[in-house]
C-alpha positions as CSV (number, residue, x, y, z in Angstrom):
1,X,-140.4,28.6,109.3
2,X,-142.5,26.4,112.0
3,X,-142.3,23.7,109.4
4,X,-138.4,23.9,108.7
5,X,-138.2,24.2,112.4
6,X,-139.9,20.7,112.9
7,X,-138.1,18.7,110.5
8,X,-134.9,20.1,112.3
9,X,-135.8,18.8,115.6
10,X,-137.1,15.6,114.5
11,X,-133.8,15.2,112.7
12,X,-131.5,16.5,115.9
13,X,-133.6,13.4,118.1
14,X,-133.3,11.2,115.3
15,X,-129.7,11.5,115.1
16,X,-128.9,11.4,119.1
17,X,-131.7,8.7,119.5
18,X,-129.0,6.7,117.1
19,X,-132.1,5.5,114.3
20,X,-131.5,1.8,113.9
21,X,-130.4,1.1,109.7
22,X,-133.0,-1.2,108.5
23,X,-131.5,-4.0,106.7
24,X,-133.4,-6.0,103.9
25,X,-132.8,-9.6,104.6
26,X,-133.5,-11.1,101.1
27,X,-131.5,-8.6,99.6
28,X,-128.7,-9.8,101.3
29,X,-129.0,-13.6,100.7
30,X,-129.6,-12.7,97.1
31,X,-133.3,-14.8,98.0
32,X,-135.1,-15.8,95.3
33,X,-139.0,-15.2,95.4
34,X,-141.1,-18.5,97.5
35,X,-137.5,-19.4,98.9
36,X,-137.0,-20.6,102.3
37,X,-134.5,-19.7,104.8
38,X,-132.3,-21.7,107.2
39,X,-130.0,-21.6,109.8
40,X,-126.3,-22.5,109.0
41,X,-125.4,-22.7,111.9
42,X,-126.7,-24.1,115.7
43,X,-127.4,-20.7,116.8
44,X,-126.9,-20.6,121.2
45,X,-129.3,-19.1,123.5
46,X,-130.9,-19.0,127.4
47,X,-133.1,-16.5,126.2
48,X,-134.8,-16.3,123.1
49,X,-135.5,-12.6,123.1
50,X,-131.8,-12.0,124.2
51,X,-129.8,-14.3,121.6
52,X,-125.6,-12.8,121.9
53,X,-124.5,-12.5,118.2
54,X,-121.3,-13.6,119.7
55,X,-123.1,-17.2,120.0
56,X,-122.1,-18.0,123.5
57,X,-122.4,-21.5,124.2
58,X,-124.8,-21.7,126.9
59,X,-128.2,-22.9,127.3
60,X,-130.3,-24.5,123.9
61,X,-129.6,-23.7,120.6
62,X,-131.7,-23.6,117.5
63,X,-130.2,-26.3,115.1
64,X,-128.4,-25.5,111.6
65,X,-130.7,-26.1,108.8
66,X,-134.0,-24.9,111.1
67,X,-136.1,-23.3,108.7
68,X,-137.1,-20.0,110.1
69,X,-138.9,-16.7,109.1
70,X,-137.0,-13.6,109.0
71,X,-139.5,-11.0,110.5
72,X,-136.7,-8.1,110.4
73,X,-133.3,-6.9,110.7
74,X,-131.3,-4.0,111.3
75,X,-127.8,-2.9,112.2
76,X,-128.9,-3.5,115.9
77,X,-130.8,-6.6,115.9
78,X,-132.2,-9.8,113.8
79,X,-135.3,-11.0,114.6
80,X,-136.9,-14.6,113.4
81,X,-139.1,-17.2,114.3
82,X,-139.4,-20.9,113.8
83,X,-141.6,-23.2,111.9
84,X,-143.0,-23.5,115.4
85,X,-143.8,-19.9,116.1
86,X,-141.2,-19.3,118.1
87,X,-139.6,-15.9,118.1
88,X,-135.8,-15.0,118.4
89,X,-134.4,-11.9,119.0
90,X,-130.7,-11.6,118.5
91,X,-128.8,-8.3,119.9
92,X,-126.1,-7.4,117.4
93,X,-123.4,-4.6,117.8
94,X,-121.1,-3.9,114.6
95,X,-118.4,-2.4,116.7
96,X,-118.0,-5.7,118.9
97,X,-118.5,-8.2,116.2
98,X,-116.2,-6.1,113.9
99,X,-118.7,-7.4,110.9
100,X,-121.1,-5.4,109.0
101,X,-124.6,-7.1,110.0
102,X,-125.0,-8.1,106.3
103,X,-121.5,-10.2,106.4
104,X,-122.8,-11.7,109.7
105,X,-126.5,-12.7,108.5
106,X,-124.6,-14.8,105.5
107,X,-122.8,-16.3,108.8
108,X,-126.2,-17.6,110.3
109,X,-128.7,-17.9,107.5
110,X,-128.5,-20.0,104.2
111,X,-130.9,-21.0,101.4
112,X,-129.6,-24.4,101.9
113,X,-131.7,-26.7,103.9
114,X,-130.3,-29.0,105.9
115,X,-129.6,-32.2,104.0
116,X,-128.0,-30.0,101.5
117,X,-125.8,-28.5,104.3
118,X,-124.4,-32.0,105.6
119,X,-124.5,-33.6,101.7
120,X,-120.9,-36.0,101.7
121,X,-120.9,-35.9,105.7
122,X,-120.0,-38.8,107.8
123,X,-123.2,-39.4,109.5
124,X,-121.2,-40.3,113.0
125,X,-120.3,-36.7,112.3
126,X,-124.0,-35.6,111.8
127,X,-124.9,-36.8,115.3
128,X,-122.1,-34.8,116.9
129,X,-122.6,-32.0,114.9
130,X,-127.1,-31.8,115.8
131,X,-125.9,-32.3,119.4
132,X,-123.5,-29.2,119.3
133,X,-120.4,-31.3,119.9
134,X,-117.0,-30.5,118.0
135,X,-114.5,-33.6,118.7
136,X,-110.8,-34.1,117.2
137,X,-110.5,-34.6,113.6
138,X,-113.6,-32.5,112.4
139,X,-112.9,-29.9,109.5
140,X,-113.6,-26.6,109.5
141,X,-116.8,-26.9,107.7
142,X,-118.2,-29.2,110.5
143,X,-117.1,-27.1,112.9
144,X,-118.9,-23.7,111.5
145,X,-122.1,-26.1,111.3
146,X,-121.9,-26.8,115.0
147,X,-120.4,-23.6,116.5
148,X,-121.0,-21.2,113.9
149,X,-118.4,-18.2,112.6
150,X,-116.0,-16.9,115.5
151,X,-116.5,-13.6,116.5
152,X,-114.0,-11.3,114.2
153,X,-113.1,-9.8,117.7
154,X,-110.9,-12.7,119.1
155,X,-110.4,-14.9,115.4
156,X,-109.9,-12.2,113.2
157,X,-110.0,-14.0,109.6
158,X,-110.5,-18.2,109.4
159,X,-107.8,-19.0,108.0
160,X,-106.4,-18.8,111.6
161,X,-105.1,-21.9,113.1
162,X,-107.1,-21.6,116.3
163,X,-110.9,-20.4,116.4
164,X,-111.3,-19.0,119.8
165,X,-115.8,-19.3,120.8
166,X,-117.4,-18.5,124.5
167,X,-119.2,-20.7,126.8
168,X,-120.4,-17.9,129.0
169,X,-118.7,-14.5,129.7
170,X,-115.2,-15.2,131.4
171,X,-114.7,-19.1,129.6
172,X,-113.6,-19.5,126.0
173,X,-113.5,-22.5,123.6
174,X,-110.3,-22.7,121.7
175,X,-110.4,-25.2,118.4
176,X,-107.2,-25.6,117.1
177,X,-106.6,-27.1,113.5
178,X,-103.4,-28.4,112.1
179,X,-103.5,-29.4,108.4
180,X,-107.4,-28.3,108.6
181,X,-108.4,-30.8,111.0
182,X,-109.1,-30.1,114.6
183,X,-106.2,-31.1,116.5
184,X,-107.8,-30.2,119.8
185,X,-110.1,-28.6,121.8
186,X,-108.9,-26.5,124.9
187,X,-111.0,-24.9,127.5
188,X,-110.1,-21.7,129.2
189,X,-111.0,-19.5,131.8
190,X,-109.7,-15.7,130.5
């Protein structure tokens, strides 16, 4: 009876402390064994530990094709380092990014490294693209590299003709494409 009585209490906090789901990184990539990872994206922060999964363009950013370690993820947060040592925390929320976590991780990490990533680029377009810059002209490929997938929230699918991204919390990017191509960029206070 005491016993039974345990494991129903630790199961009544479990389930109002909200248990994180674990999520198994390799697994999802489909990694094979001694394979690196990558970002696929340049992934936007002003602090490391505190990384919006909405990528809000503000501060640094940690460069697509960065090969990082994947130290663990769940359905709340992804946590990595760098070949440096340097450890990321990024703060994820399912109901706000309208994405399962393992659809977003396939947005952010690849098991392509970097030249294979920009392989038939313009390199004019390479140096924009390491620098975080999206200009006129630029396909939607080039633009994922640089800015990463929109947030489901505000561009639900991308085969939308405008991709809307945040600078900081009241200022949105808008990328708009005609014929594929980025036609222009608009700014916007909301």
């Amino acid at each position: 009876m005491h016993k039974s009585l345990l494991i129903a209490a630790a199961m009544a906090v479990a389930l109002f402390a909200g248990c994180a789901r674990e999520v198994i990184v390799p697994e999802v990539l489909q990694q094979p064994v001694n394979s690196k990872v990558y970002t696929k994206c340049n992934i936007w922060y002003q602090n490391p530990d505190e990384i919006s999964a909405v990528n809000t363009q503000k501060g640094k950013f940690i460069p697509f094709g960065t090969e990082i370690e994947v130290i663990g993820a769940s359905d709340r947060k992804v946590v990595f380092k760098d070949m440096r040592g340097i450890q990321y925390t990024i703060k994820f929320d399912e109901a706000l990014m309208m994405v399962p976590v393992e659809s977003y991780l396939k947005q952010i990490f690849t098991l392509s490294d970097k030249a294979e990533q920009i392989k038939g680029l313009d390199p004019a377009v390479v140096s924009k693209l390491e620098k975080g810059i999206v200009t006129s002209g630029m396909n939607r490929r080039e633009v994922l590299l640089a800015y990463g997938t929109p947030a489901a929230f505000r561009t639900p699918t991308l085969e939308n003709s405008t991709w809307i991204y945040w600078i900081d919390d009241h200022s949105t990017i808008r990328v708009v494409y005609r014929a594929d191509k980025v036609k222009t960029i608009l700014n916007l206070n909301d």
